[in-house]
C-alpha positions in Angstrom: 0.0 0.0 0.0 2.8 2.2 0.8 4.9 1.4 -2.1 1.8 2.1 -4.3 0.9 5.8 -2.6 4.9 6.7 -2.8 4.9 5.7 -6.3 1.4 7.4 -7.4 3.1 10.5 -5.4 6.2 10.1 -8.1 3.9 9.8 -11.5 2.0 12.7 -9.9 5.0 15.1 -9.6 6.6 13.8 -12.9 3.3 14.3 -14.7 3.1 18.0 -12.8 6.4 19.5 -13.3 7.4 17.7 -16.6 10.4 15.3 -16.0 13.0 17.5 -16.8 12.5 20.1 -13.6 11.5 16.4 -11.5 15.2 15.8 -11.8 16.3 18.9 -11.4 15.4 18.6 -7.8 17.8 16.2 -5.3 14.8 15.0 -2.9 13.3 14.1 -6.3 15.9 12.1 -7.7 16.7 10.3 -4.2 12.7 9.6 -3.7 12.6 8.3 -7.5 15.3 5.9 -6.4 13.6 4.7 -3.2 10.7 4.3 -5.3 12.1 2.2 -7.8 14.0 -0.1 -5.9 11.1 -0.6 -4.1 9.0 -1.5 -7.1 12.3 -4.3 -8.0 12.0 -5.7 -4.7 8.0 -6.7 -5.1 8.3 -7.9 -8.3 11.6 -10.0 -7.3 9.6 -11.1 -4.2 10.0 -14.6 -4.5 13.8 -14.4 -5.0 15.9 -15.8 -2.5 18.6 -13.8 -1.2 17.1 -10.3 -2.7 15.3 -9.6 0.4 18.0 -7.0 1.7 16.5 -4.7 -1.1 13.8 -4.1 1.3 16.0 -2.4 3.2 16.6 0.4 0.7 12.7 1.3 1.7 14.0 2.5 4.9 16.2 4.9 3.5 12.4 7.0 2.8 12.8 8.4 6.5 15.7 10.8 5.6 12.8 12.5 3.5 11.5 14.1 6.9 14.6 16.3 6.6 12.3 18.5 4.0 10.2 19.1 7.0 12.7 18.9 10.0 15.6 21.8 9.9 17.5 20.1 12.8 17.7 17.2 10.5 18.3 18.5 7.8 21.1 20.7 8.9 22.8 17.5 10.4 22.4 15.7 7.2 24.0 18.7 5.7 26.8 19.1 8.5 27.9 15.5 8.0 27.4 15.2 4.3 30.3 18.4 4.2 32.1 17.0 6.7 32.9 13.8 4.2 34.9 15.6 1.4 36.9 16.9 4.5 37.7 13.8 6.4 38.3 11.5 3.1 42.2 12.0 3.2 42.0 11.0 6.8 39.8 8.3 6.4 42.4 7.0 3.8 45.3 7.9 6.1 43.9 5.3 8.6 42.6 2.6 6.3 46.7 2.4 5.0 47.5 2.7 8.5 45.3 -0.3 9.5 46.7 -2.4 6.2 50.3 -1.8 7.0 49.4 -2.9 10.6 47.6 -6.1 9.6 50.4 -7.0 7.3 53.1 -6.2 9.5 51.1 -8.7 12.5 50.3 -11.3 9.9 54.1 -11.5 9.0 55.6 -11.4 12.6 53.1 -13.5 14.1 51.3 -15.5 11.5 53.5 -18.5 12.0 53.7 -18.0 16.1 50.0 -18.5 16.7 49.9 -21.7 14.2 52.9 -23.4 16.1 52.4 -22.1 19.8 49.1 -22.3 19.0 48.6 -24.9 22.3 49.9 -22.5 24.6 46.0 -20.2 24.3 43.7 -23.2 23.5 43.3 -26.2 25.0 42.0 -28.0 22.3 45.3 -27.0 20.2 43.0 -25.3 17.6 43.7 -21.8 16.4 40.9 -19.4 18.2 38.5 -16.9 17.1 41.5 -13.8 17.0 44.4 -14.7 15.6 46.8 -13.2 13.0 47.5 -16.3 10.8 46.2 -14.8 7.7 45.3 -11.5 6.5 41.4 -10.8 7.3 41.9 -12.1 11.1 44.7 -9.9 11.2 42.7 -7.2 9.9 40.2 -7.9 12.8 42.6 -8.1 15.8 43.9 -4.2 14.1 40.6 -3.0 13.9 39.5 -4.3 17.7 42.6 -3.1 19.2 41.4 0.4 17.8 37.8 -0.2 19.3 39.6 -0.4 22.5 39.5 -3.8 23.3 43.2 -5.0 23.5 44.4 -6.2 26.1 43.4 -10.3 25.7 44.6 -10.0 22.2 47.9 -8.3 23.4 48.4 -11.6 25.9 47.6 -14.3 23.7 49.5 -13.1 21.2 52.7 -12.6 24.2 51.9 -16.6 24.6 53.0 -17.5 21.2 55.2 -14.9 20.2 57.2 -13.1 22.8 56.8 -10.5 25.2 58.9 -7.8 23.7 58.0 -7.8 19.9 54.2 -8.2 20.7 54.2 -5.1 23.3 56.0 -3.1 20.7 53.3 -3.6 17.7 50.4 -3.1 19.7 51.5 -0.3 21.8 52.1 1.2 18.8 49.2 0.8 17.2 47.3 2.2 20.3 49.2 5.0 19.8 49.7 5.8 16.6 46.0 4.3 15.5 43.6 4.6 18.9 44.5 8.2 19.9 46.4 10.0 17.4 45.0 8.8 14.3 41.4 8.8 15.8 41.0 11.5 17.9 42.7 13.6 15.1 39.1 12.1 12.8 36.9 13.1 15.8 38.5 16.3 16.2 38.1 17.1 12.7 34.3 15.9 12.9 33.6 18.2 15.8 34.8 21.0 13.6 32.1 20.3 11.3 29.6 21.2 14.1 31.1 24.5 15.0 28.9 27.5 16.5 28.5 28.8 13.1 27.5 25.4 11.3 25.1 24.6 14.3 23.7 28.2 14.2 20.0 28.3 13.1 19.8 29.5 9.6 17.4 33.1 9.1 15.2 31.9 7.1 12.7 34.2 5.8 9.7 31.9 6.2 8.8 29.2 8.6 9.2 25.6 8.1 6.4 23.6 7.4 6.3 22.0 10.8 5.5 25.1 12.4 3.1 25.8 9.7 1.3 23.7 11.0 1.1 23.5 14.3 0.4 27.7 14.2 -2.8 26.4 11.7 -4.0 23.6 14.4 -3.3 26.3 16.9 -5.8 29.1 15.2 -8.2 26.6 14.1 -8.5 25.8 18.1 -8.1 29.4 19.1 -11.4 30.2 17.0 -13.0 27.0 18.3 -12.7 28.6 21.5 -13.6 31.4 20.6 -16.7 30.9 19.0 -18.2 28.5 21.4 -17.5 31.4 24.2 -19.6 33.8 22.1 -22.3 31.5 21.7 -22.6 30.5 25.6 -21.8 34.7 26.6 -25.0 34.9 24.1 -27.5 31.9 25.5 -26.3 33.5 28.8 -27.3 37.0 28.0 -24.4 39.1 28.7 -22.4 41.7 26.9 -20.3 40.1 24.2 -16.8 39.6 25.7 -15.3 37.5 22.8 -14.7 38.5 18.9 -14.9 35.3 16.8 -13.1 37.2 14.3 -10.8 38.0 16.0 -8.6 34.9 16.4 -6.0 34.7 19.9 -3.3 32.0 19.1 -1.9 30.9 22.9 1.7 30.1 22.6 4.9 31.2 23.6 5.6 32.8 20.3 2.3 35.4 20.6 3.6 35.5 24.1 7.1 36.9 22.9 5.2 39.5 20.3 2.5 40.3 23.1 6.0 41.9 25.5 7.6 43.6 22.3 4.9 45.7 21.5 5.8 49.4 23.0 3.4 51.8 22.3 1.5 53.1 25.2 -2.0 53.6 24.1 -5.6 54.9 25.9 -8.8 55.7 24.5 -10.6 59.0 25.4 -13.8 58.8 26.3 -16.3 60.6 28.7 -15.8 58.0 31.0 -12.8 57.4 33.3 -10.0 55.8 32.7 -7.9 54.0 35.7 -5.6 52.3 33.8 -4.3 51.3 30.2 -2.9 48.5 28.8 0.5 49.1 27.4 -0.4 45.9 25.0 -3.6 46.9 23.8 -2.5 47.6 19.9 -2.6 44.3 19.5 -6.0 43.4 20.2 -8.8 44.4 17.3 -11.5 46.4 19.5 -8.8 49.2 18.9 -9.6 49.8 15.2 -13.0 50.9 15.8 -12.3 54.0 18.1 -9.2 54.6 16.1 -9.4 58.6 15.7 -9.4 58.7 19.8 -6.6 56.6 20.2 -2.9 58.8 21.4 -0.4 57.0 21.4 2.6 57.9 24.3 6.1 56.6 23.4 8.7 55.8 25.5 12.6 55.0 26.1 13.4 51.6 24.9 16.6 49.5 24.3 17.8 49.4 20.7 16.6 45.6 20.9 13.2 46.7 21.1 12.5 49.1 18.8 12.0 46.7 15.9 9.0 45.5 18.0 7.8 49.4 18.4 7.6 49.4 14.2 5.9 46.0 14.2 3.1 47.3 16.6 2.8 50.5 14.8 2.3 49.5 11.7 -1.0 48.0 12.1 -2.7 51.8 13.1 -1.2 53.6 10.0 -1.5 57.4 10.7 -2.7 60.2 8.2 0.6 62.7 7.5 -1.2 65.2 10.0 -1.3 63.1 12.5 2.1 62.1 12.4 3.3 65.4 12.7 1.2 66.2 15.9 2.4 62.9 17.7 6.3 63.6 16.8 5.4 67.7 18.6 4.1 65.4 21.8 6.7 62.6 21.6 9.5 65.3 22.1 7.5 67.0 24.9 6.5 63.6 26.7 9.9 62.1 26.5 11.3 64.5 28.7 8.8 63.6 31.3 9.0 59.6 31.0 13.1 59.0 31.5 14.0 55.9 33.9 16.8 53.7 34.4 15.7 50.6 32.7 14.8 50.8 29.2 13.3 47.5 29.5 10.8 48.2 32.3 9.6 51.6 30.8 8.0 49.7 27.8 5.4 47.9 29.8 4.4 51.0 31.7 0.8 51.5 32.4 0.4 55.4 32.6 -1.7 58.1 31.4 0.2 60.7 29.4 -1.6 63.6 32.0 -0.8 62.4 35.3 2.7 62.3 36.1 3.4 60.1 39.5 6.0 61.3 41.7 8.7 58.7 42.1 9.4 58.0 45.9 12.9 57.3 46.7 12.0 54.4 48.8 10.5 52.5 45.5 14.3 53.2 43.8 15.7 51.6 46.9 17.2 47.9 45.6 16.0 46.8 48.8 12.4 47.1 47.9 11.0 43.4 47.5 8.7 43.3 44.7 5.0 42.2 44.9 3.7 39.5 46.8 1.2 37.9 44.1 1.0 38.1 40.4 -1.7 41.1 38.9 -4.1 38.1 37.7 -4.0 37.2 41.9 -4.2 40.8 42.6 -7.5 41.0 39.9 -9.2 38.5 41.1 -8.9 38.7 44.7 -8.6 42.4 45.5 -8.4 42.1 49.1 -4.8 40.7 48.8 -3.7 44.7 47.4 -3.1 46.7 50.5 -2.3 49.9 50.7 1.2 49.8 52.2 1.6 53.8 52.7 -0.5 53.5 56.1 -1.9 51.7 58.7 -1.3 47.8 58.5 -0.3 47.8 55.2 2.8 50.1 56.2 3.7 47.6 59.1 3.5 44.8 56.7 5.9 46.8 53.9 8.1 47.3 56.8 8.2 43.5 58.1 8.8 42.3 54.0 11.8 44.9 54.1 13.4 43.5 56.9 13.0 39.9 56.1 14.5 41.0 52.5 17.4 42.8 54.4 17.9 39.1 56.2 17.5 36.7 53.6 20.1 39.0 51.2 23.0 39.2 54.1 26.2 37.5 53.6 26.1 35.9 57.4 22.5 34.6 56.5 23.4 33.1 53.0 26.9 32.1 55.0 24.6 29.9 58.0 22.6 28.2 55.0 25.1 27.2 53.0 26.5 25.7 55.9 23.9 24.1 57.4 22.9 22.6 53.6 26.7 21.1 53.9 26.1 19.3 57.8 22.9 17.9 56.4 24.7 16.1 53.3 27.5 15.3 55.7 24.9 13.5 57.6 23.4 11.7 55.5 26.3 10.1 54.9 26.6 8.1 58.4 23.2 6.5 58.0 23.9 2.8 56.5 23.6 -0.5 57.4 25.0 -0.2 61.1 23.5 2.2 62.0 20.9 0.5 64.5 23.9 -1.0 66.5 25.0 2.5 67.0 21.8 4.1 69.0 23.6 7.0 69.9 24.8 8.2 66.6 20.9 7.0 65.5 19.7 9.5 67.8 22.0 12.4 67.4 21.4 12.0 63.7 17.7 12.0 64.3 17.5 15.1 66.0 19.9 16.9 64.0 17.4 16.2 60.6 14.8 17.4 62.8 17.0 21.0 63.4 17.7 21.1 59.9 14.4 20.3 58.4 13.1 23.5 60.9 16.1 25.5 59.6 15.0 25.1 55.8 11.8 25.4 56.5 12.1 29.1 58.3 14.2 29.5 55.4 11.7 29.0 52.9 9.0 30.8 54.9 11.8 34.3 55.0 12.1 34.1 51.2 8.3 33.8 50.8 7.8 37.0 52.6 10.9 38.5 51.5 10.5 37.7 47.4 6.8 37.2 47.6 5.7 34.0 46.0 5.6 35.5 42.6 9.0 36.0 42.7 10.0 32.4 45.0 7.9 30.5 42.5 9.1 31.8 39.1 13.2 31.1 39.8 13.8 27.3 39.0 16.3 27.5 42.0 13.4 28.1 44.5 11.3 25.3 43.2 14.5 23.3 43.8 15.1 24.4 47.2 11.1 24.1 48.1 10.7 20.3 46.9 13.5 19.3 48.7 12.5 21.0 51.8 8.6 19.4 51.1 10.4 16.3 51.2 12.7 16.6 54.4 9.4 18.0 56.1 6.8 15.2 55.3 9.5 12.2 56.3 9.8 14.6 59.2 6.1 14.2 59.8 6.1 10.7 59.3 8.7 10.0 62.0 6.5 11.7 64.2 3.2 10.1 63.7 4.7 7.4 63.5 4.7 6.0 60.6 8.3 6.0 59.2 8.7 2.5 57.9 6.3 2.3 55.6 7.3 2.0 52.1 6.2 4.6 50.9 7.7 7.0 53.2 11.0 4.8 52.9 11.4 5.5 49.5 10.5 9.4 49.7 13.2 9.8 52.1 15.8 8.7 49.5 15.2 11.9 47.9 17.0 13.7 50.7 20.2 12.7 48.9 19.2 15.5 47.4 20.3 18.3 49.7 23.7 18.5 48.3 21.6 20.2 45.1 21.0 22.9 46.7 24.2 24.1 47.1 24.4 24.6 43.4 22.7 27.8 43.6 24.5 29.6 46.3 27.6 29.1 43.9 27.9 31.0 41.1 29.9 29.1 39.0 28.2 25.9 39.7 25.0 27.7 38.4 27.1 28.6 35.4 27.9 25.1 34.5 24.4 24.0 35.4 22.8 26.7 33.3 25.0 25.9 30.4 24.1 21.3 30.8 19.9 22.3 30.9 20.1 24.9 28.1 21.9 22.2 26.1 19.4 19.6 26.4 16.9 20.7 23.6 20.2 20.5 21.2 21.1 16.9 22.8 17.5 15.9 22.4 17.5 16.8 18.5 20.7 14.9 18.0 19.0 12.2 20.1 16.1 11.9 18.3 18.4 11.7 14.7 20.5 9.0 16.3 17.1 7.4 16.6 15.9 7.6 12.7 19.5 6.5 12.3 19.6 3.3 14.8 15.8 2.5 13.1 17.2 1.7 10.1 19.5 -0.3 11.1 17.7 -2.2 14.1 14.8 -2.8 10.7 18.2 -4.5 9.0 19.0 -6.6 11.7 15.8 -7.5 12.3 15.2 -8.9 8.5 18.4 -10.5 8.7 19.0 -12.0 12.4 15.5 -11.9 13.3 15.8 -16.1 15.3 19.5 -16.6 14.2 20.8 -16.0 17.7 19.8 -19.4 19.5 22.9 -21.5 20.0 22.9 -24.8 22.1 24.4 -24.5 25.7 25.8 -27.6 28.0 24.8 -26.0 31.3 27.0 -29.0 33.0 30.2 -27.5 31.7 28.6 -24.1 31.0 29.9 -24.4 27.4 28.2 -23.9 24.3 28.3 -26.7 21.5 30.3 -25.1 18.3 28.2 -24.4 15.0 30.2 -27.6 13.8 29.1 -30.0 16.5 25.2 -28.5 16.8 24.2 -26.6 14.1 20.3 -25.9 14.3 17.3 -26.4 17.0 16.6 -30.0 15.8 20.0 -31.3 16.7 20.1 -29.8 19.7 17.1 -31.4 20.7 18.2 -35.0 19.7 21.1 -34.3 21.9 18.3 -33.7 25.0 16.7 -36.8 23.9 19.8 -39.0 24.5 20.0 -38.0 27.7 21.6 -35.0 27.7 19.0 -33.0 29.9 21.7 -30.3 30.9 21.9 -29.2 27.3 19.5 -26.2 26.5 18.5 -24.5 23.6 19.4 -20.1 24.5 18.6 -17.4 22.8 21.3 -14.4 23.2 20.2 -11.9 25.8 21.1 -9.3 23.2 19.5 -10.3 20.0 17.3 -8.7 17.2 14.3 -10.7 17.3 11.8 -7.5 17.1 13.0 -3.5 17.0 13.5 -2.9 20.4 15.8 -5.4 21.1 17.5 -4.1 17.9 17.9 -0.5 19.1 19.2 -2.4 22.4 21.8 -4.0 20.2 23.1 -1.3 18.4 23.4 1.0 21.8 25.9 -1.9 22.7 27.7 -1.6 19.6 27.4 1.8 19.6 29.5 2.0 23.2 31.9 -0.2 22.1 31.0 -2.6 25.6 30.1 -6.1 24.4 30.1 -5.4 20.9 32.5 -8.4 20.2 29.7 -11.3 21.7 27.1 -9.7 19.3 29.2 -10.3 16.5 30.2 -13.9 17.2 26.4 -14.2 17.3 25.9 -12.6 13.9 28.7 -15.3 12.4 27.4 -18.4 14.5 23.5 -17.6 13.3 22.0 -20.1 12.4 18.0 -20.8 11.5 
């Protein structure tokens, strides 16, 4: 069915753009290829042995690199990188040959006489360097890392001196010059530059589409909110025309706009929304709309443009609003350029700036404004009365929390606790007085953090405490110290549950990251890399697929072998060479012998992607290849 959609998809396109501009195009010519080995490989169906041309099929996937920049710029990356690293590849493939040769000449005839001296059964083994291709193999393993067995055996038959000699030197001259000198060369293909996103002027198709599924549920939402605001009876709060896409993008656009805006009116104003040019209930009650500029960074005043350019002014107007600009400006001046654009002011009343509110010991608000909207009790006035003691108390808690000595005690305290944790293992029931000192000293640190947490709530207000990822750090782990904390005093620390939340205490020493400024640094630097790794992940992935598909068409039940568990021995491919033999051997009363299957194997795609991380990590690569040459049906 596939087959037959990709190839309709071909005659289409050939049929559309005429087959001359069809192969003009490289995702053309490559997908005309797919296509057409896939259209050899039904009609040879039947052939045995041709089955591998199925695999060219998977080869379709790299087609999501029209779709997928990250892919695609990989795809590009590496396929540059080739032209550069093809001397070097040569380099190494000579320096491999004149290794094999050199092996297969000094210790060809060594393993073939001494050859009793490694194996018992005086046969040669698996690695040996008796003739050219299992020389080839010992060269190419000692490069993976793996050769220090080879380096003995060979030691056995051929002498200490002249064996240490060859493969030191091909560790040296092959493993980590030669090598490195190809990784290093490959990392310089994904320089900043290279891995730099490209400006494109349009966006890709994947976000295409997910901004169209975005708007088609925006005005979804919108529309069925109109129609319940109508059945209800209320004043039409919702435009369906008027489409509001949710997202981090419209987010962004919503904070760049600049222009300070506010409709006159005979009724009174309290406040303006500095963002209101973007919203469409503007455009009606244009001609009353003034428009109040500010300072802004240079950043920022490609956004101002963007805004403005959906209210285009009449030349008049212009001229009037560049008179006020020059008058307002000298009345709007602040320190931070960045704080001025989301001002919410009315061009007539000019606030006197206290210097208590410049002070950078001023804690900011409590709640967020949506908090403050909705619950209006919560916004005090802090000039008088309560709401000056309250200011005052916030103040001095901010004054605590921000001293050195404070900061100093914590991180301190932070340091005893995951120096404590450390004395609680397996003896320490026999040693009730250490039990009981270490008891009550979780208790004082569990009240320490916790006072902690409750100064930087007052101090930062929760706005602040629960928007800085290093807060939500600090306030899990201090939830956790104080429920096990809770538990020990009802009673009820050995339950399971409770046993296996108090692990997470090893996670004190965590918060001493932030208190550190490198240490933030570094961690900063590891989380914002993670969407990067995650791309390159998620290519390794398509990559490993098509590969774990290839192993599966090919080893899919080749990897059962027949196994004496009585001598823990498994019978060679020459002595037992399929299930049924095996089996006759358990009927002759041989009931310790056991038909296995490898634990590693490629008997579906998981296990496949399983196989290839092993390869891929160079740790037991070599038992997955003996499998691969012993399979058998």
């Amino acid at each position: 069915v596939f087959t037959g959609i990709f190839t309709a998809e071909m005659v289409l396109k050939l049929l559309a753009m005429d087959p001359y501009y069809y192969f003009q195009v490289g995702w053309n010519i490559f997908d005309s290829i797919i296509v057409t080995m896939s259209l050899v490989e039904l009609g040879l169906a039947n052939v045995q042995g041709l089955s591998v041309l199925r695999s060219f099929r998977l080869m379709r996937v790299f087609k999501l690199a029209k779709s997928w920049p990250t892919l695609n710029m990989l795809i590009k990356i590496i396929g540059n990188s080739v032209g550069a690293l093809g001397n070097l590849t040569l380099v190494l493939a000579i320096i491999v040959f004149i290794f094999a040769v050199v092996g297969m000449q000094l210790f060809g005839k060594s393993y073939k006489d001494c050859v009793c001296r490694i194996a018992e059964d005086c046969e040669l083994p698996r690695w040996h360097m008796n003739d050219f291709f299992h020389a080839f193999l010992i060269i190419f393993r000692v490069l993976c890392g793996e050769w220090i067995e080879t380096m003995w055996d060979c030691m056995e038959v051929a002498g200490q001196a002249m064996c240490l000699i060859v493969f030191m030197m091909v560790l040296v001259i092959g493993n980590l010059v030669v090598l490195n000198l190809f990784l290093a060369l490959l990392l310089s293909s994904f320089s900043g530059d290279n891995l730099a996103a490209p400006e494109e002027e349009g966006e890709n198709n994947l976000q295409i589409a997910i901004n169209r599924i975005n708007r088609a549920v925006a005005w979804i939402k919108s529309w069925i909110l109109e129609h319940i605001w109508t059945v209800v009876g209320k004043k039409n709060h919702v435009n369906p025309d008027h489409i509001v896409v949710d997202s981090e993008e419209d987010d962004k656009k919503m904070k760049e706009v600049l222009p300070l805006t506010f409709v006159t009116s005979d009724q009174p104003v309290s406040e303006v929304n500095a963002f209101s040019c973007s919203h469409g209930n503007l455009t009606s009650n244009y001609h009353n709309i003034t428009f109040l500029r500010v300072p802004i960074a240079k950043a920022e005043s490609e956004s101002e443009s963007e805004c403005e350019s959906d209210f285009e002014t009449p030349e008049h107007e212009d001229e009037e609003e560049d008179e006020e600009d020059e008058e307002e400006e000298k009345h709007s001046q602040c320190d931070e350029s960045s704080a001025c654009s989301t001002i919410q002011k009315l061009p007539e009343v000019q606030e006197e700036v206290d210097d208590e509110d410049l002070d950078s010991n001023t804690p900011e608000d409590c709640c967020t404004e949506k908090c403050y909207h909705r619950c209006p009790v919560l916004d005090i006035d802090t000039s008088q009365g309560k709401g000056k003691v309250w200011s005052n108390f916030r103040r001095t808690c901010f004054s605590i929390v921000e001293h050195n000595y404070f900061e100093t005690f914590i991180i301190f305290m932070i340091l005893l606790s995951s120096g404590a944790l450390a004395f609680e293992d397996i003896y320490l029931e026999q040693r009730r007085v250490i039990k009981t000192v270490l008891e009550y000293a979780d208790q004082v640190f569990t009240y320490v953090f916790v006072v902690e947490m409750i100064l930087k709530w007052i101090a930062y207000g929760f706005k602040t405490y629960f928007t800085n990822a290093w807060c939500w750090l600090d306030f899990l782990i201090v939830d956790v110290s104080l429920v096990s904390l809770t538990a020990n005093i009802l009673g009820y620390s050995e339950l399971g549950a409770i046993k296996s939340l108090r692990t997470l205490r090893a996670l004190r020493p965590l918060r001493a990251l932030s208190r550190f400024e490198g240490m933030r640094v570094v961690v900063n630097a590891l989380v914002g890399a993670i969407p990067s790794i995650f791309n390159v992940l998620l290519v390794c992935l398509i990559f490993w697929l098509i590969f774990s598909i290839m192993g599966v068409n090919l080893f899919a039940g080749k990897f059962y072998y027949c196994f004496n568990e009585t001598s823990e021995e498994m019978f060679h491919p020459d002595e037992v060479n399929n299930k049924t033999e095996c089996f006759a051997l358990i009927n002759d009363n041989f009931t310790e012998v056991r038909w296995k299957n490898l634990k590693v194997n490629y008997d579906n795609v998981g296990m496949g992607y399983l196989s290839l991380l092993q390869v891929a990590t160079f740790k037991g690569w070599m038992d997955i290849m003996y499998a691969a040459v012993d399979s058998r049906e």
